[in-house]
N, C-alpha and C positions, 0 to 999 in steps of 0.2 A: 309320353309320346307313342301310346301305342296306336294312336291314329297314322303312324309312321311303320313305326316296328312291327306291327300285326298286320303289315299289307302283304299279300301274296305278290310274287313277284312278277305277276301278267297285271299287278294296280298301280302302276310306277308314278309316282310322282312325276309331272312334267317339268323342267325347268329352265328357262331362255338365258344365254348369259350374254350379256356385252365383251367385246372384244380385249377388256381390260381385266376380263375373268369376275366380273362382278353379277349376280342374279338381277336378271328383271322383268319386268312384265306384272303379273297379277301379284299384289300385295301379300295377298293370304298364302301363295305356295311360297314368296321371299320367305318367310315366318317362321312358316312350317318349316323349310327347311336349315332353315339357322336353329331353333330350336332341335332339332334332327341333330342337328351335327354337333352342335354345343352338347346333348347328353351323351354320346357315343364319348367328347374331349373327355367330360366330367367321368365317366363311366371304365377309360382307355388310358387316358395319361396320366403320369402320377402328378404329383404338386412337385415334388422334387425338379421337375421340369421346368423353370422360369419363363424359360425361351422356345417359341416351338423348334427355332432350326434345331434346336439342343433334342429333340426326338428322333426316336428312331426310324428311319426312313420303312424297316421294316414295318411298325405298327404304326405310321401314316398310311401304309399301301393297303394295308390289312383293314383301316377304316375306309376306304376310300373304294376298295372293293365291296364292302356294304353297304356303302353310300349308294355304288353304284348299281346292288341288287332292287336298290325299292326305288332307284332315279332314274328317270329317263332326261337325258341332254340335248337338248337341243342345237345348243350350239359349246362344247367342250369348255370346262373349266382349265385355267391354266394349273399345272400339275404344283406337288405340293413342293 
């Protein structure tokens, strides 16, 4: 993902969400950015963790904050 990770943060991914908190619009940034997130989970949470409400809301906010370094929103995701 370093086509993610190696963005400076003036190259933000753009991202449109529907009202249900879901990504839409251009297929390739959906992608990207599910791939994004999913290595930060793989990278962040342990396995010990089954369930996500079972994480800790600190290290949901601390990904969500780097999410939000390289994302730009267009319309707000619903919080975690």
């Amino acid at each position: 993902m370093l086509k993610v990770h190696g963005r400076s943060s003036n190259e933000k991914l753009v991202v449109t969400f529907n009202k249900c908190g879901q990504p839409i619009g251009d297929k390739k940034i959906r992608y990207e950015l599910s791939n994004f997130m999913g290595t930060l989970v793989k990278d962040h949470v342990s396995l010990t963790h089954v369930n996500w409400h079972l994480v800790p809301q600190e290290l949901k906010n601390k990904m969500l904050q780097y999410i939000l370094y390289f994302s730009s929103f267009i319309s707000h995701p619903r919080t975690f």
